[in-house]
Every structure is written in structure tokens, then in C-alpha cells.
C-alpha positions in Angstrom: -50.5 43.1 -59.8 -48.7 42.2 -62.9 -49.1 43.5 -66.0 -49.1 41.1 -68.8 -51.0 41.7 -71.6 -51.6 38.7 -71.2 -53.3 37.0 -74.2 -52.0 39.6 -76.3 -50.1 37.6 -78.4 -50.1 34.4 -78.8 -51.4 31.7 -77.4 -49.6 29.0 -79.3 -51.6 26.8 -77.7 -53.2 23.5 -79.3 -56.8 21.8 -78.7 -54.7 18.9 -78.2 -55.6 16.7 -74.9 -51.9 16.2 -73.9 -51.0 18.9 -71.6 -47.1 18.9 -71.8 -45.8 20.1 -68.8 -43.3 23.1 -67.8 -40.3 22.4 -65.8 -50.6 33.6 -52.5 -57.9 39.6 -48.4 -58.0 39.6 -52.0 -56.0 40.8 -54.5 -53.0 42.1 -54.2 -49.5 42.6 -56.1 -48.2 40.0 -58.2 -45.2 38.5 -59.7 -43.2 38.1 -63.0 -40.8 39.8 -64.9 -40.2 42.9 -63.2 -40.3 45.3 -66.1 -43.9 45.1 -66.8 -44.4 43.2 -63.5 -46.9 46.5 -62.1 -48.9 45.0 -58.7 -52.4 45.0 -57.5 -52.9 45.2 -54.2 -54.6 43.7 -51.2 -58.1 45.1 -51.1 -57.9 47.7 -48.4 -54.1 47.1 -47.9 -52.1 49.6 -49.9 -49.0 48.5 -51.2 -45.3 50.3 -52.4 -45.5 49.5 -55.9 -43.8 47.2 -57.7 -42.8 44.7 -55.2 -42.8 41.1 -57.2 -42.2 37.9 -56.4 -40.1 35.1 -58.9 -42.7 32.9 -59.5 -41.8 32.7 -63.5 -38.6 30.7 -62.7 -40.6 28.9 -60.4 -43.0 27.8 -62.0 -42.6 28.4 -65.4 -45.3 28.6 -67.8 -47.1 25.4 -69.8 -46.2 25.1 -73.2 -48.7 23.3 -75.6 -47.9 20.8 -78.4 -49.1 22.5 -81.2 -51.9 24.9 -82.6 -55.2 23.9 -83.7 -55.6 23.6 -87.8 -56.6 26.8 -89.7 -58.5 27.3 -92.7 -57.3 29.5 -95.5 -58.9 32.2 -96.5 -57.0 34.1 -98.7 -53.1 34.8 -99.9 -52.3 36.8 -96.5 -55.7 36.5 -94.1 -56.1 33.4 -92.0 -59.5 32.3 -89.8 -59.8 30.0 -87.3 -63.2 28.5 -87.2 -65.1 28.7 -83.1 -61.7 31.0 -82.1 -61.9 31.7 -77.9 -60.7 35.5 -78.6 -63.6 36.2 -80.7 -66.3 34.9 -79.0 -64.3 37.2 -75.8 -64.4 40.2 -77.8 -67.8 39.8 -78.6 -69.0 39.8 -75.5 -66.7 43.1 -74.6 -69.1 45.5 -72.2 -66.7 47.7 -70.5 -66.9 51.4 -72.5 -63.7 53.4 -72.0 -62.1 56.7 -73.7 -58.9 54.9 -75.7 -57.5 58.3 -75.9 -56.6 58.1 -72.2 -53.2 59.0 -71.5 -53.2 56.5 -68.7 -54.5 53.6 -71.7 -51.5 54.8 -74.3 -49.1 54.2 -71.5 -49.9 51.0 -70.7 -50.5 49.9 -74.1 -47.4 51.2 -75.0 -45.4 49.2 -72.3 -47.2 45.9 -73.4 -46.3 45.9 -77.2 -43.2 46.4 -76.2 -42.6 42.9 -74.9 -44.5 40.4 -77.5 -42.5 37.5 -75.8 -43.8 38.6 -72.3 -47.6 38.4 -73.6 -46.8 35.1 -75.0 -45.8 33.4 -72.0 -48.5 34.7 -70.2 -51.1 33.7 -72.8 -49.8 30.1 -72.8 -50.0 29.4 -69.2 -53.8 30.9 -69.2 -54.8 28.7 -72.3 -55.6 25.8 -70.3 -58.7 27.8 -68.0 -59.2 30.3 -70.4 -62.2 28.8 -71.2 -63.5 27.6 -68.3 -63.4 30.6 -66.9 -65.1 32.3 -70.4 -67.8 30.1 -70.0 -68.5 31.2 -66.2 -68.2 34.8 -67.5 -70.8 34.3 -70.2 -73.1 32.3 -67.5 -73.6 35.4 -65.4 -73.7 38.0 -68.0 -70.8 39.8 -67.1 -68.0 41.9 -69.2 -65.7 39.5 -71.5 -63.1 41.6 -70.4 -63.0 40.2 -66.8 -61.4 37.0 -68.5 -58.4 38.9 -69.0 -58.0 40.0 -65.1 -55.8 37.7 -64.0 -53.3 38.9 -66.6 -53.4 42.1 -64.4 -53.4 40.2 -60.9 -50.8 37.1 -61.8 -50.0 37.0 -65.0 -52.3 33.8 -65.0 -49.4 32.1 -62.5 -51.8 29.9 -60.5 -49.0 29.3 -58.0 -48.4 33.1 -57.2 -48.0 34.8 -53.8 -48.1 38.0 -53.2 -46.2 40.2 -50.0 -49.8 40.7 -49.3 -50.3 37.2 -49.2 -52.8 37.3 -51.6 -52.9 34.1 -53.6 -54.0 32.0 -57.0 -54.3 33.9 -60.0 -57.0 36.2 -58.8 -55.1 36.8 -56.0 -57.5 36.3 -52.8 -56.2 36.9 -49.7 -57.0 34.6 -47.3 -60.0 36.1 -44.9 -61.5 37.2 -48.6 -61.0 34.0 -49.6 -63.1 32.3 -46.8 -65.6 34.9 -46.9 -66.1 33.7 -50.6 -66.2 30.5 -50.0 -62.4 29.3 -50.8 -61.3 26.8 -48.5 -58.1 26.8 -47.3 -56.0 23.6 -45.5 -53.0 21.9 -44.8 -53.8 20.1 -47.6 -55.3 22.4 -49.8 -56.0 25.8 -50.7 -59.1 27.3 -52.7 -57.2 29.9 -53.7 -55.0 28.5 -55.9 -57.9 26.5 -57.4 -58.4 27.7 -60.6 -62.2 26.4 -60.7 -63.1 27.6 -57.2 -61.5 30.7 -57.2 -63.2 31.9 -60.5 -66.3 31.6 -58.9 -65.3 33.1 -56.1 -64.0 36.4 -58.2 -66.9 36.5 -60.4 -69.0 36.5 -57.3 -67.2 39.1 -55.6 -66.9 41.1 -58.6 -70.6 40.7 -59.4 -71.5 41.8 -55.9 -68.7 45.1 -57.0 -70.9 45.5 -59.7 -74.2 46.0 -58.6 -72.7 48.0 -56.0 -71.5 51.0 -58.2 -75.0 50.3 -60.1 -72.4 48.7 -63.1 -69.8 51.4 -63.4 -67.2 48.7 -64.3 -64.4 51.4 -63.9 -65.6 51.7 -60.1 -65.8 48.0 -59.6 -62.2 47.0 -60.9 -61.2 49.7 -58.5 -62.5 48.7 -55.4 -61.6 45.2 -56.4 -58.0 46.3 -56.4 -58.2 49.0 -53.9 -61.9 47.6 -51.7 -64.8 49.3 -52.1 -64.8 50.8 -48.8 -61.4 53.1 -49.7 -63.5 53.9 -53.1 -66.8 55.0 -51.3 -64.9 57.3 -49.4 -63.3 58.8 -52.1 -66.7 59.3 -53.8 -68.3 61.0 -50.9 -64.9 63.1 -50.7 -65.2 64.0 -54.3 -68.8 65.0 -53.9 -68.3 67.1 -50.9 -65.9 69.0 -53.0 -68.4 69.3 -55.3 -65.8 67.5 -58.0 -66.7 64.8 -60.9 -66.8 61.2 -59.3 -65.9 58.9 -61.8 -63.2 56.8 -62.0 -60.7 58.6 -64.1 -61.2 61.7 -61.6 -61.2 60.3 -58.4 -58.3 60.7 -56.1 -57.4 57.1 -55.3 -54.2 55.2 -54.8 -51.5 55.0 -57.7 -51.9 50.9 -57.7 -55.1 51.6 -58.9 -54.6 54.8 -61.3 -52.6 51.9 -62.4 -54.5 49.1 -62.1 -57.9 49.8 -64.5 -56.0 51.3 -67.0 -54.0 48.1 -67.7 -56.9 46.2 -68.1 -58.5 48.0 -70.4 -55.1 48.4 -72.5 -54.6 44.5 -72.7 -58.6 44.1 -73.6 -57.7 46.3 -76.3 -54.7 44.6 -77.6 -56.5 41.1 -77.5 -59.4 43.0 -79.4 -57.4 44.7 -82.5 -53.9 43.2 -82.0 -53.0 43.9 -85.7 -53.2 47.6 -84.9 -50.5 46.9 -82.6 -48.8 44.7 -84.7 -49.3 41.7 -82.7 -50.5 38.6 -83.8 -52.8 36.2 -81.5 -52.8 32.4 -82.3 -55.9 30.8 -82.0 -57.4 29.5 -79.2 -60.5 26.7 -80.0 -63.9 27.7 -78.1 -63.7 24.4 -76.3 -63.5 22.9 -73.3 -59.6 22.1 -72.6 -60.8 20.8 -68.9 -63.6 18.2 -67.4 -64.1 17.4 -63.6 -64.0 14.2 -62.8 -65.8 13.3 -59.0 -62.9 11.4 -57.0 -65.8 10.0 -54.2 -63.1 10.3 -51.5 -59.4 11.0 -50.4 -56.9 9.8 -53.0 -52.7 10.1 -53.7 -52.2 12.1 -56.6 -49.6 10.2 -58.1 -51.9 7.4 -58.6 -54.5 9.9 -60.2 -51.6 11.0 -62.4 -51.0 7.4 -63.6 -54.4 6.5 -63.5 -54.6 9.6 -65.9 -52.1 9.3 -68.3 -50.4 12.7 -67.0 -47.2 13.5 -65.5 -47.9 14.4 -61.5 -46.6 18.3 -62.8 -49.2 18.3 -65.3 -51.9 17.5 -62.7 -50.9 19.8 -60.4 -50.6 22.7 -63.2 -54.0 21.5 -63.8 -55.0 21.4 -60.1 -52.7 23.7 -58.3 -55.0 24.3 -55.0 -53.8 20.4 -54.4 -50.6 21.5 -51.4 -49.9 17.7 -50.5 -49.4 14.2 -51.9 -53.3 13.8 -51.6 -56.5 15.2 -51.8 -58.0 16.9 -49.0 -59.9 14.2 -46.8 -62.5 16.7 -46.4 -62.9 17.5 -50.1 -62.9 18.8 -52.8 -63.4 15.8 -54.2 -63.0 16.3 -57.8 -60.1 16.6 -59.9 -59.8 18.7 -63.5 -58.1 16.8 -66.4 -58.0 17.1 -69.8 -61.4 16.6 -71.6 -59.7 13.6 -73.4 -58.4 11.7 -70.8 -61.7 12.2 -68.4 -63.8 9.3 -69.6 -60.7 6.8 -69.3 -60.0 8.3 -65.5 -63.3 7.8 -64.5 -63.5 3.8 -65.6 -60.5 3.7 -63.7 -61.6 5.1 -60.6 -64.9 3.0 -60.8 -62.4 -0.2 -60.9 -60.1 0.3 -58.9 -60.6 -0.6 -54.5 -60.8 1.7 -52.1 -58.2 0.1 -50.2 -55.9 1.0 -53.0 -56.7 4.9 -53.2 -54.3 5.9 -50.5 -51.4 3.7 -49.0 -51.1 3.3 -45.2 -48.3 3.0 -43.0 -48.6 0.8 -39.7 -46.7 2.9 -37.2 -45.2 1.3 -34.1 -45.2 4.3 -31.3 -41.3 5.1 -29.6 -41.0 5.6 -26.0 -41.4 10.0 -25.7 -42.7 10.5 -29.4 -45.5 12.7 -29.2 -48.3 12.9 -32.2 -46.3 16.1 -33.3 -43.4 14.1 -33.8 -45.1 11.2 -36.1 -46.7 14.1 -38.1 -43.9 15.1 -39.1 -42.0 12.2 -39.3 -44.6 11.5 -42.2 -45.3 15.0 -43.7 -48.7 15.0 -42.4 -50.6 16.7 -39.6 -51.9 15.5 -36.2 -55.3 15.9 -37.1 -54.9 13.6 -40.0 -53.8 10.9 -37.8 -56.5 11.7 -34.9 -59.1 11.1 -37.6 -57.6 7.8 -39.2 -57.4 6.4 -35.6 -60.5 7.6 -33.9 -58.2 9.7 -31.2 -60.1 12.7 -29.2 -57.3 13.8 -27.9 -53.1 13.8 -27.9 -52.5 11.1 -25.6 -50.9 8.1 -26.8 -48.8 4.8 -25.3 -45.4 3.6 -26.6 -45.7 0.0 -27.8 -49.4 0.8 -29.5 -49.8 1.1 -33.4 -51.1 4.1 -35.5 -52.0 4.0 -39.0 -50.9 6.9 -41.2 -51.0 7.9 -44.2 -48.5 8.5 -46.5 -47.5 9.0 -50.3 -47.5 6.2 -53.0 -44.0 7.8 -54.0 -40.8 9.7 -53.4 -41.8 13.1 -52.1 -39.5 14.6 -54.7 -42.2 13.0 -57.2 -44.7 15.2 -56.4 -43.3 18.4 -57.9 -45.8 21.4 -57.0 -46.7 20.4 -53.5 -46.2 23.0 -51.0 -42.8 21.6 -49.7 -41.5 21.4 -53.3 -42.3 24.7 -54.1 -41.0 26.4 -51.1 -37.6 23.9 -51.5 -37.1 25.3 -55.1 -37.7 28.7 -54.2 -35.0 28.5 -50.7 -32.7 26.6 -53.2 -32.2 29.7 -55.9 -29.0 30.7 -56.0 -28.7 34.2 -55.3 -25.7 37.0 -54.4 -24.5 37.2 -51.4 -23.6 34.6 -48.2 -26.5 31.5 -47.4 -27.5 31.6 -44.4 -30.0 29.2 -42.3 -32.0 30.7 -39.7 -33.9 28.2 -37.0 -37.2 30.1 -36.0 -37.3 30.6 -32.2 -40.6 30.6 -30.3 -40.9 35.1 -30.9 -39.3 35.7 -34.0 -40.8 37.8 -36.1 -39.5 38.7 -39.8 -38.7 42.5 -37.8 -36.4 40.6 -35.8 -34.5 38.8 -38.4 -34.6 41.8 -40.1 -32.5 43.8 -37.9 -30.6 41.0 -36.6 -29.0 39.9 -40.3 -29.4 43.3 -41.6 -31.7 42.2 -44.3 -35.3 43.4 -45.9 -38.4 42.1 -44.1 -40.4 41.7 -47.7 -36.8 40.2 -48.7 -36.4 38.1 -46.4 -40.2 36.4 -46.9 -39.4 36.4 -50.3 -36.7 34.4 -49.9 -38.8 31.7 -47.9 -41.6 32.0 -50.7 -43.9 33.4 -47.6 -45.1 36.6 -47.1 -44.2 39.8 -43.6 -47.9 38.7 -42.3 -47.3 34.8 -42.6 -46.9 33.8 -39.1 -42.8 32.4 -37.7 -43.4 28.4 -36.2 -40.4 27.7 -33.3 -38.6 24.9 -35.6 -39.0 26.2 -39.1 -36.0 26.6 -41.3 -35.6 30.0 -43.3 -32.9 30.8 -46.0 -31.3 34.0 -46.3 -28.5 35.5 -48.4 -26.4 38.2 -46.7 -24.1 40.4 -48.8 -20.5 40.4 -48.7 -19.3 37.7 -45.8 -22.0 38.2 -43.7 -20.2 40.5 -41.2 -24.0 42.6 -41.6 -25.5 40.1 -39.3 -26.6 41.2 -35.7 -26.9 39.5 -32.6 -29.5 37.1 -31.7 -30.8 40.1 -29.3 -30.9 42.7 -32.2 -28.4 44.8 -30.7 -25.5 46.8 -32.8 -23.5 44.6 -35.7 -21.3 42.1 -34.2 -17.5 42.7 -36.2 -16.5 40.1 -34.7 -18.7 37.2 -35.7 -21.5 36.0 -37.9 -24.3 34.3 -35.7 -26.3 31.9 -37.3 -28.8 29.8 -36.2 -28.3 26.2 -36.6 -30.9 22.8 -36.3 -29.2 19.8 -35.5 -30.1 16.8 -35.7 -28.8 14.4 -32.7 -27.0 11.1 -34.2 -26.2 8.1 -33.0 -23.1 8.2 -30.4 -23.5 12.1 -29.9 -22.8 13.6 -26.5 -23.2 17.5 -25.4 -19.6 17.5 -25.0 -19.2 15.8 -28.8 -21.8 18.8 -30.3 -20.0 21.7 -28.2 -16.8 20.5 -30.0 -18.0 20.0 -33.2 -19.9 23.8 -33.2 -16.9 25.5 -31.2 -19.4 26.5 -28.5 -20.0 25.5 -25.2 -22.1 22.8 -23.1 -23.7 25.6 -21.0 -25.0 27.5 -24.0 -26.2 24.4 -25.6 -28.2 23.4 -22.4 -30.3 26.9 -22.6 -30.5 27.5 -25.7 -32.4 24.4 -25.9 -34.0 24.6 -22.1 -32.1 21.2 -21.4 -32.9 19.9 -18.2 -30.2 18.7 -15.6 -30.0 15.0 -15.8 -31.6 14.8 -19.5 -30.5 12.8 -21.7 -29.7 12.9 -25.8 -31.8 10.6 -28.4 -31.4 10.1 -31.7 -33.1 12.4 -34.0 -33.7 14.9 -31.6 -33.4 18.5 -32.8 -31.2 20.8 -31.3 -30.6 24.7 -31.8 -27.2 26.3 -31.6 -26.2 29.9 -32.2 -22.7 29.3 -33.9 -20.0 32.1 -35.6 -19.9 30.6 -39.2 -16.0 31.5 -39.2 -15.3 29.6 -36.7 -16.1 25.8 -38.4 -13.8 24.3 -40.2 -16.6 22.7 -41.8 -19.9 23.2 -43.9 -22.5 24.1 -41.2 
């Protein structure tokens, strides 16, 4: 879990429409700046502390145009009429003892880094309140707005080691279990609107359970309630106190309430901290408009008036070019630009919602191939042509689906995201690694000498995220890369840098051509790939090789 403070200061945010745009079971760690970057973790799933993930470069923060107008009251004391903090701190219902030493310390480390809070307060200002209004709805403490400071820093595209996800940070079985659906197209988690319900709900449920002790709730929420029932019953067996501040639970979540209730202090007397919190208008900055259907988000963008980054800042559970064909179908814009989206939509022809390519099936392609030919998924083109199973004839036509625009236009989609994260530059040696059917992040671990959580970081995944035979991961090897293994995990290999390599057949290519090119031979190229006698080579097919990387006189 992170530890912005979060709205501290300021907010510059602006009640304008335009929403300029900026260049990951429940809750677990999250990411940011590592100095004041503290995690949550996982409910249930202990975590080392202080693991992070880089999704500030990533994704950095949205910056509004400007702040609302003020009214002047007097030579040094400014009021902003209907301001979002106050209306939070007036609904504050969460009763702690300031004078905690565990409260100083995190207040301390937050007004240390004004610049920190900003950043985090500008990238919640846009749900802010949406999700202040859901609060209010069911009653609960205002200070439960200010959560996701502690669990993402309100990054909506965070990802946790835990692979918790979203700024509450569900992971995924919670998520399901709330309600958070989660598909190759899109993902509940990371939906602002969804996934507020979804935490309130849980956290209501926390609620009642400790009969309101807030303190007890946050904690299970971090830690789940079944690790803080058992150290109740421990504590009363012992015959000790068994509230929050005495109970012996995990560090993460000595941690973890504390925070809290230091940022819901700084938001709630910042000028005794000598911070300053730009107003934030008690308005709507969001409406939903009903999409009736499947549509490509680039045309919602244009229909919309909105970069595609802003929309999916807006919308980040969106993974794909398109909405989900199974829904949600809705989309959150800003308030201002809602009405003129919805004539839009009512105007414009079905057949012009999503664009469809008429696909003329090859001689041995397989439905697995033309999915990903098209960055879509079999099921998506089993649906669109009424098949019930994988069988299909070369010659016959398929339609499929496919984006209105470059794929590079739609920024925050999932292949995006994870192409920005394996293109950092970082220390050390690149290195591309072609899963093989049983590789397990333990496995590349030992065989490039290299961290498991490092390694998933790297690949903008998570240890439990399952390996798929085919999928390309990036890793960066100190010095020359002399630390890697060999494929079989035994003892460094001095003599040679393995690395797995995915290539892609051309035209004119022979076994004999590729064994030259790779220094390697026809033999090992036949079973490494389980190459039958007789086969032959077609263009675009994917071969793997094991090459030494100081032994091409070329870029690999």
C-alpha cells in the first residue's frame, strides 16, 4: 500500500469539463515513489514490506487546466464556495488518539513531501466525488474517501506483487466475490465506478462485523478479517486489551491504519501542517452515459471530444480497443461533454459502432492463430460467427473484429501498458525470454539469476500470474549477462549467455538458413520446437531457439 497523503495538498484541480490528459484477493501493496511508497497487502496474504511497483512513470498522473474561481474574504483568508474537502471533513466518523506515536510518524513522513501529496491529489480529483457521494449514500466514515491514497496512491492502473488491482486494490477472487468482473477485455477492478462499490460493500460488511470499530475494519481490510479474529480471540485468551492499537497483528497493518488516519488529518487541518489544499468544487466531474452495446473506443473518444488517453484515464477497467461485448455497457465522461455523446450515439448506425474485418481462412491456421493475428480472442470470433466449436475449413470466411485505428492509438490498453513498462530502460543487459510450456517465474529465476518479484515486475505482471508457452518476457541482467543459467537451471554457464529467442519464419527461410543465422544447429532447432521429420517451414511461423548472445554478430 502506498502512502500518499494523498489529498493533502493540493488538488490544483479545476471544475473545468476538459480533462487534459497525462502522458492489479483484495488489497494489497501498491506502487509509487518509493520513499513514502508503504504497501497494503493482499487480505490474508502477508507481504515483505515495501515492495512497489513504477506505475508513476507509467502512468503519470492527470493534470487539470485550472482551479475553480474563489471568493475573497479578507486580506490573507480565502473560501471557496460548495468545497469537496469540507463537505469530507464534515462527514469525518472515525475517533482516534492524535497523540499516537504510530499517527506522528506518519504524519511526519507525509508533510515532508508536499509535491508527493500533490500528485496524488490531482489524479484522484476526477472520482473524488463520485466516490464522496457513494460514501455519503451508505452513511459511512468520510474518511474512507481517502483509502485509496493508502492502497494506490489513487493510480487506477496499479498492480500490485499480490496481484491486487485498481485503486482499491482487489485481488482477483475478492473481486469476483464482489461482483467485479474481470475479462480479456475488461477488468472491474480497475473500474473506478465498479470497484467503489465493490470496496464500500466489502468494507460495509467489515463494518458491521467488528459492530463499527472502524480501526478493526481497516485492518482486516488490509490484513482479512479472519487473521484479525484470530488475533482477538488470542488477545482475549491472554486476557490482554483487544483493540486495534494493542493487537498483535502484522507490521503492514501496524502500518497501514495509522496512515490513514494521518492523511485524514492533514486533509482536515492542513494549515497546522503548513500545507495548503486547493479547492476542489462539490460537483459532479463524471456522468455515465449507456453505450446499448459493444463499441471501439476511439470512436467514443471522437464522438466525445476527448483524447483516447483521457477516456481511458476516465475508464481504466477498458483493457482493449472496445468495450466488453458482454458489458459494461456504459462509459464515464465528463459531465459537460455527456449530453453531446449521448445525441451522438442515438445518431449514429449500429453498423458503424465497431469495424469488421472479412477474414479469408489459410490452409493449417487454426482459430488461435486468427486471434491473434487480430489481438482478439477465440471466443470473440466463435460468437461473431455462430461457431460451437474450433473446427474450421481453409477457403471459408470469418468476420472479426478489429480496431477503428493504429493499435498504438489506444494508449492504456493492456498491450500498451505492458509494452511501456517492458520498454523502460533500466541497468544492466536486455534480455528476451520465450515462455516454454512449464516455466515458472522460479525457473527463470534461477536460470538468469534474477528476482522472481523482479522479474514480474519487469513484465508489469505479478509471481502468481500464470507463464503462457509463447509469451515474450523482458529481463535485464547485470554486468554482461554471464549470471544467466542454463535452460535446465543447473550451475552458471561461464561460458555462454542462453537466451531464449521467438522467431518469426520469412519468406525464403530454410532450417539450414536459421541454424546459420543463430550459430546453432538443425538438430536442436528440430526439438526445441518438436519438428516433425518431413515438416515443412511457412511463413510466419514461430520458432524458438536457445542461442549464446555472444555468439551473433548481430542484434538478436
Amino acid at each position: 500500500m502506498r502512502t500518499p497523503l494523498l489529498l493533502a495538498c493540493g488538488l490544483a484541480l479545476s471544475a473545468c469539463a476538459q480533462f487534459p490528459g497525462s502522458n492489479t484477493e483484495r488489497n494489497p501493496d501498491n506502487t509509487g515513489e518509493a520513499e513514502l511508497a508503504a504497501k497494503a497487502i493482499p487480505a490474508g496474504q502477508p507481504q515483505p514490506y515495501g515492495a512497489h511497483l513504477d506505475g508513476d512513470l507509467l502512468f503519470p498522473g492527470i493534470i487539470l487546466a485550472k482551479p475553480p474561481e474563489v471568493t475573497e474574504v479578507g486580506e490573507s483568508e480565502t473560501r471557496y464556495p460548495d468545497d469537496l474537502w469540507a463537505r469530507m471533513r464534515d462527514g469525518y466518523g472515525i475517533e482516534a488518539d492524535l497523540d499516537n506515536p504510530r499517527i506522528i510518524s506518519e504524519l511526519n513522513n507525509f508533510s515532508r513531501r508536499p509535491d508527493y501529496m500533490d500528485r496524488v491529489a490531482q489524479r484522484a480529483e476526477p472520482y473524488l466525488h463520485y466516490i464522496v457521494e457513494a460514501i455519503d449514500e451508505r452513511d459511512m466514515p468520510m474518511e474512507l474517501a481517502l483509502l485509496p491514497v493508502v492502497e494506490s496512491a489513487y493510480r487506477p492502473f496499479a498492480y500490485s506483487h499480490g496481484r491486487a488491482a485498481g485503486i482499491w486494490q482487489f485481488v482477483p477472487a475478492t473481486g469476483r466475490h464482489y461482483g467485479l468482473r474481470q475479462s480479456w477485455w475488461y477488468d472491474g477492478r480497475r473500474d473506478v465506478l465498479a470497484s467503489t462499490e465493490a470496496a464500500l460493500e466489502y468494507l460495509e460488511r467489515l463494518g458491521d462485523m467488528f459492530d463499527g470499530d472502524w480501526l478493526l475494519a481497516l485492518a482486516a481490510y488490509n490484513a482479512g478479517e479472519g487473521r484479525v479474529m484470530a488475533a482477538i480471540r488470542r488477545a482475549e485468551a491472554n486476557g490482554e486489551p483487544t483493540d486495534y492499537w494493542n493487537l498483535s497483528l502484522p507490521q503492514e497493518t501496524r502500518q497501514y491504519v495509522p496512515r490513514l488516519l494521518a492523511i485524514s488529518q492533514l486533509v482536515k487541518d492542513p494549515e497546522a501542517y503548513d500545507l495548503e489544499l486547493a479547492s476542489i468544487p462539490d460537483e459532479p466531474y463524471l456522468d455515465v452515459v449507456d453505450l446499448d452495446g459493444q463499441i471501439d473506443l476511439a470512436l467514443v473518444a471522437d464522438l466525445t471530444g476527448i483524447s483516447i488517453e483521457d477516456l481511458y484515464h476516465l475508464n481504466p477497467g477498458f483493457d482493449r480497443w472496445a468495450t466488453d461485448p458482454e458489458g459494461p455497457h456504459r462509459v464515464a465522461v465528463p459531465k459537460d461533454k455527456a449530453e453531446g455523446l449521448r445525441q451522438e450515439l442515438a445518431q449514429l448506425p449500429d453498423e458503424e459502432r465497431m469495424r469488421w474485418h472479412r477474414h479469408e481462412i489459410q490452409p493449417g491456421e487454426s482459430l488461435e492463430v486468427i486471434a491473434r493475428r487480430y489481438n482478439t480472442t477465440v471466443d470473440v470470433i466463435q460468437e461473431a460467427n455462430d461457431l460451437n466449436n474450433h473446427i474450421i475449413r481453409a477457403g471459408r470466411h470469418l468476420l472479426v473484429p478489429t480496431a477503428s485505428a493504429e493499435a498504438a492509438t489506444y494508449s492504456h490498453s493492456a498491450s500498451n501498458r505492458l509494452s511501456r513498462q517492458q520498454s523502460r530502460e533500466r541497468s544492466g543487459q536486455r534480455v528476451t525470454h520465450t515462455v516454454q510450456s512449464g516455466d515458472t517465474f522460479w525457473d527463470l529465476s534461477r536460470q538468469y539469476g534474477a528476482d522472481v518479484r523482479q522479474i514480474a515486475q519487469w513484465n508489469g505482471m505479478a509471481p502468481g500470474d500464470p507463464l503462457r508457452p509463447g509469451q515474450e518476457l523482458v529481463l535485464w541482467l547485470e554486468g554482461d549477462g554471464g549470471n544467466v543459467r542454463s535452460a535446465a537451471g543447473g550451475p552458471p554457464n561461464t561460458g555462454s549467455a542462453v537466451q531464449s529467442v521467438s522467431y518469426r519464419v520469412r519468406s525464403g527461410d530454410s532450417l539450414y538458413t536459421i541454424a546459420r543465422r543463430f550459430n546453432v544447429s538443425v538438430q536442436d532447432i528440430k526439438r526445441w520446437n518438436d519438428i516433425d521429420p518431413g515438416s515443412y517451414l511457412q511463413p510466419g511461423d514461430r520458432l524458438s531457439l536457445e542461442v549464446d548472445v555472444r555468439n551473433q554478430s548481430g542484434s538478436i
